[in-house]
N, C-alpha and C positions, 0 to 999 in steps of 0.2 A: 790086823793093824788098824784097818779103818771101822770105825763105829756111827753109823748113821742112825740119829735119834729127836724123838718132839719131847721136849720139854717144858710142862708148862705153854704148849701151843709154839714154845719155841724149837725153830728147827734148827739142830746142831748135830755137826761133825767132827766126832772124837778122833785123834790118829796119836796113837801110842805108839812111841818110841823108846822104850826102856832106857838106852844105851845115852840117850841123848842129856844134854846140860842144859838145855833149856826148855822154857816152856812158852808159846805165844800165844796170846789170844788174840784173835781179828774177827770181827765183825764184816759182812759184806754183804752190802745193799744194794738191790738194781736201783740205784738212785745217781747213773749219770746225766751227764748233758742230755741224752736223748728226751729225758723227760720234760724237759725245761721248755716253759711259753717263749715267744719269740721276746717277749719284754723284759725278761729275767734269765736272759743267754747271759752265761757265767756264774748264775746262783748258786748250782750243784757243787762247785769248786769253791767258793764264797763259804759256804757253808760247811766245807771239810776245816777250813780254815778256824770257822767259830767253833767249833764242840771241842777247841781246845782253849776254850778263851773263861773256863767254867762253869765246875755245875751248883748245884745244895751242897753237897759235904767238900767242894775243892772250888771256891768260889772266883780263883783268880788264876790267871795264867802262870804265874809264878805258883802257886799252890799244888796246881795240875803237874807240873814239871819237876815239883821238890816231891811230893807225891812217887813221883814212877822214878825218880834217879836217887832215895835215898834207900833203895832197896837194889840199887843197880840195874834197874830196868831200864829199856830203851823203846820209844816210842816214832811212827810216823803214820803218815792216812796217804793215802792216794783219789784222783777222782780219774776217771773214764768216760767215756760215749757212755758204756753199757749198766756200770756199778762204780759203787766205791768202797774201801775200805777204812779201817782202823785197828792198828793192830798196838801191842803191847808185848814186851819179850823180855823177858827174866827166868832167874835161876827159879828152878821148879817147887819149892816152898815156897814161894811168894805170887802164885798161881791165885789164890783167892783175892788178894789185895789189886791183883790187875785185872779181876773181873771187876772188882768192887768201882774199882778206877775209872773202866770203860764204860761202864754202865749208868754212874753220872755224868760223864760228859755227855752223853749220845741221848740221856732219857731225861736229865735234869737241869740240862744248858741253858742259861740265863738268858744268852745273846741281849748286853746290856747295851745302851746305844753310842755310849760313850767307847768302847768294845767294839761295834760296828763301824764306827766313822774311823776310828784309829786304825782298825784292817783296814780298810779302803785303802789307803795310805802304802801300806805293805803289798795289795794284790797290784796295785796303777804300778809298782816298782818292778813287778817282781812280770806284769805285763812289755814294763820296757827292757825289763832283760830280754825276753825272749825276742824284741822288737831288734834288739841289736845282734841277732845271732839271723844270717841270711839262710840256713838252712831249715830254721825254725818258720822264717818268713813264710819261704817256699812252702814248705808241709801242709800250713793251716792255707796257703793261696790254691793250692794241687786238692787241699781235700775242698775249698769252697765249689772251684771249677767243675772237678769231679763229681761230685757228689750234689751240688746244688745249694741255694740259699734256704736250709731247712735244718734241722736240728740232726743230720747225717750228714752235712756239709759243714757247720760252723765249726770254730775250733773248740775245747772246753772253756776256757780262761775267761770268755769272754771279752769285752770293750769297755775302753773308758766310760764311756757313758754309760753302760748299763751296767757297770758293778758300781757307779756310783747313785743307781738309779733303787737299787737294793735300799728296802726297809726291814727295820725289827718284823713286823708283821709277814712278809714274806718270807723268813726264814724260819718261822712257826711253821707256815702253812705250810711251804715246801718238804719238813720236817715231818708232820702228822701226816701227810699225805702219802711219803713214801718209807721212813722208816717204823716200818709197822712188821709184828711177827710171819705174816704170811711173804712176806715181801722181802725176807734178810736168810742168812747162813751165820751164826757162829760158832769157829771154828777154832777148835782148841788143841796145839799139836803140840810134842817134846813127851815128858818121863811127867806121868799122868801117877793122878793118886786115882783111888778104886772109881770105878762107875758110879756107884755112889756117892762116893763124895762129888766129884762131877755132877752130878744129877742137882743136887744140893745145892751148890754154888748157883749155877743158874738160873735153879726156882727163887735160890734168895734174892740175884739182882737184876734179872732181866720180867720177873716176872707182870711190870707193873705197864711194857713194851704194849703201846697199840695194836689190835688183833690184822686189822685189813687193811690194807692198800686202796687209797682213792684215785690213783692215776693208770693211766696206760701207757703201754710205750705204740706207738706211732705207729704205722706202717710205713713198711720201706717203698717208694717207687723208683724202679730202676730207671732215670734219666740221665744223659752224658754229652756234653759239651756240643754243641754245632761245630764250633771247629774244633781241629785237633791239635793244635799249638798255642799255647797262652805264656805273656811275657809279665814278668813284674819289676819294676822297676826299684833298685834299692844298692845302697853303696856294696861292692864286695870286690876283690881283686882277680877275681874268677866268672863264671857261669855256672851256677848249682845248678842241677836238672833231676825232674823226675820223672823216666815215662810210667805210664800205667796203662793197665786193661784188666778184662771184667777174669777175677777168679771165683772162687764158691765158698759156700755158707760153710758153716761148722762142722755140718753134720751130712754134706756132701759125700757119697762113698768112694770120689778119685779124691777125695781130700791131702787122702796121706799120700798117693803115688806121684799127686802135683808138687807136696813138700819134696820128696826125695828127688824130683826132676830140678827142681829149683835149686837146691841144696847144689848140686851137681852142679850148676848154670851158673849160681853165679852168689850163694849160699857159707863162704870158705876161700883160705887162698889157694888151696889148686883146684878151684872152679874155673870154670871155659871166663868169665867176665874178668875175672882177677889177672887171671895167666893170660889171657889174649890185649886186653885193653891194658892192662897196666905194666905188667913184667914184661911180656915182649913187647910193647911198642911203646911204653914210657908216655902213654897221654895222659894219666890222673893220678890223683895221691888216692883219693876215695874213692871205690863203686863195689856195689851190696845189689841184692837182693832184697824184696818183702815180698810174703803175702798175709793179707792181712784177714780175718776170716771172723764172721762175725753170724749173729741167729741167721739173718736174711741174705747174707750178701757177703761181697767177699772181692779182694782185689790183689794182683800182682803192680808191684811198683818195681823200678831199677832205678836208683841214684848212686848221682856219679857230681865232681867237680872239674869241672874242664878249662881249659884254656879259652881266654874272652877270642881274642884273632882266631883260631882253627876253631872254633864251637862246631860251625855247621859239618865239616868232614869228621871230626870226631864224635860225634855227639849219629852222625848216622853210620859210624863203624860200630856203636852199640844196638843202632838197629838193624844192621846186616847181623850179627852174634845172633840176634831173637829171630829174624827168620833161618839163619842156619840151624835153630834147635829146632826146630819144627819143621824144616824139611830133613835132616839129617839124623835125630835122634839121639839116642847117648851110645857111647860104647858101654861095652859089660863091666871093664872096668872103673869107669865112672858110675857107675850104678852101682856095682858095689861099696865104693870107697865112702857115696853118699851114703846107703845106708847104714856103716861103719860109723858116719861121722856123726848121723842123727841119732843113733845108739848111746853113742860118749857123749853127746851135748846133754841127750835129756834126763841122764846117771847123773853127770855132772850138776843139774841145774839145783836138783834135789840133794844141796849141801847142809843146812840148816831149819830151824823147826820154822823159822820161817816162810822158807822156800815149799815147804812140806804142805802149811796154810794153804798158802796163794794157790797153789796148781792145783792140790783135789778139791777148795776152796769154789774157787772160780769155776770150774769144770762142773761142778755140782750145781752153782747155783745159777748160773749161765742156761747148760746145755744138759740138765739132770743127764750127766756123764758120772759114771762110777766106778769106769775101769782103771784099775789100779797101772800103776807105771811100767811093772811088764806086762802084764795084757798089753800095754800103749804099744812096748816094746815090740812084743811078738806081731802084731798088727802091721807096724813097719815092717817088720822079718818077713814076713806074709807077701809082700808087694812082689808082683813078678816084673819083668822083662814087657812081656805081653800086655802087660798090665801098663806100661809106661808108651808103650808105643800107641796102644789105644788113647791113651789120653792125649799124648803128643797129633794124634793125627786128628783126633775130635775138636781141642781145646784151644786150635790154633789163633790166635787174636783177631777180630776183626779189624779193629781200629787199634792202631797205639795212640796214647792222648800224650802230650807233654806241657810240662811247665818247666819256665825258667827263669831266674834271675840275672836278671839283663845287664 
């Protein structure tokens, strides 16, 4: 099913689906926020914005749009810390016309100015969206605290000021600098014509793709808050919180035994966090799980919404739950139910030929990961008992950090 291949120096991964009604094609570039100078925090996301705004053969954003919807395609980009993509998704005859499609926007983008000031416009809005949603607040306040004032702490979106601090010229350079063929994955998943023909496609429109990459990504420094409580202030009828502590990298080997501890903890609603805080004692509508895992580094969050009066007895009955998993452990049968549940989730996740892109996509081009979804499977299957207890007794938190909206 999966086909990993250079073409034309371009690196691309085929996944045939016979059975499947569509076809997508996505592009993805390690071209997140992390790459981004401190003066041009929010470019990366600025930038997914414009390679829909026209190229040479599709010069207007209306063009771009009538383009992919009169073939019934459907299109969206996303931007990250780590990468970005853009994808394209149609019925599977119409597979060359959305390479042909992606590949002026992303190689042929005009980025006209009158184009740049009119996004502005659109990113400062779509900034005050998220400015009026208090859990959004919290995240980007939790990961600055966390994580520090540095391109692993900022949010992607960027600030007022410096997306309107953004020029034509810096969306070139940011452009040549990281979307270049040594530096991207395209990924083309659903009911495939021959390898050939594929091969073809590619050579004809990705072929004219910059060779190398002029940027690096960062190094990460593990730094963490002097204190362990931080408040932000901001209207809500509640107290949103998140505590956090240090988890692990990607490619960690308790990676997967810490996911099925978690899953367990607090992952689902018959997790210890969901049945304890909220079904039996009725203190929140919300509380989850994260962990969030990345090349270098890696973090456990738990959020929850509480009550503003009881915050402080509530909010530390989610911290008695995290010491009672680490001194007590899991039963058998919560260990197994977790790994039941992370079985169905990640069957489930892999619905469409999009969903198909994204995971072996990102997993390739991330973490040159290439095990296939039951390999992933059987790897969970693989976790012991013993295997959970060691990490429970090894992994225990030294500090919990929190943030809250006050």
């Amino acid at each position: 099913m999966l086909n990993y291949t250079t073409i034309a120096w371009v690196r691309c991964l085929f996944i045939d689906l016979p059975d499947a009604n569509s076809v997508t094609t996505l592009m993805l570039v390690k071209a997140g926020s992390l790459y981004e100078w401190t003066t041009h925090h929010g470019i990366s996301h600025f930038l997914e914005h414009m390679f829909f705004k026209g190229g040479k053969k599709w010069p207007t954003p209306k063009a771009v749009a009538q383009a992919i919807e009169d073939f019934g395609g459907e299109t969206n980009a996303f931007t990250s810390n780590e990468y970005a993509g853009y994808y394209i998704k149609a019925a599977p005859p119409y597979l060359r016309q959305s390479m042909e499609i992606l590949a002026d926007m992303l190689l042929e983008a005009t980025f006209m100015n009158e184009e740049i000031e009119r996004e502005k416009g659109v990113v400062l809005q779509e900034i005050a969206m998220y400015n009026d949603e208090p859990q959004e607040v919290l995240a980007d306040a939790r990961q600055l605290r966390y994580l520090g004032n540095n391109v692993f702490g900022r949010n992607i979106i960027g600030t007022n000021e410096t997306v309107m601090a953004i020029r034509r010229e810096d969306l070139f350079s940011h452009r040549d600098a990281l979307y270049t063929k040594d530096n991207s994955l395209l990924v083309i998943a659903g009911r495939l014509p021959s390898h050939a023909e594929c091969e073809a496609m590619v050579s004809d429109f990705f072929w004219p793709m910059k060779q190398y990459c002029s940027a690096s990504l960062p190094s990460y420094v593990h730094q963490r808050p002097l204190t362990s409580s931080y408040h932000v202030d901001h209207p809500a009828q509640q107290n949103h919180m998140i505590m956090s502590f240090d988890g692990m990298p990607y490619h960690h080997p308790m990676r997967m035994t810490a996911n099925i501890v978690m899953t367990a903890f607090g992952g689902c609603m018959s997790s210890r966090l969901f049945q304890h805080i909220r079904e039996q004692r009725g203190l929140c509508y919300y509380i989850g799980w994260g962990h969030s895992t990345y090349r270098d580094y890696g973090y456990f969050r738990v959020s929850a919404g509480l009550d503003k009066v009881r915050f402080e007895e509530w909010s530390q009955a989610i911290r008695d739950e995290i010491e009672c998993l680490f001194l007590w452990w899991l039963t058998d049968e919560e260990f197994m139910r977790a790994k039941r549940y992370t079985r169905g989730q990640l069957q489930m996740g892999l619905e469409g030929t999009d969903s198909f892109a994204n995971y072996y996509g990102k997993k390739m081009l991330l973490y040159d990961d290439t095990c296939s979804l039951d390999e992933v499977i059987d790897q969970y299957e693989a976790v012991t008992m013993d295997e959970v207890q060691s990490f429970l007794s090894t992994w225990k938190p030294q500090a919990v950090y929190q943030a809250v909206i006050w």
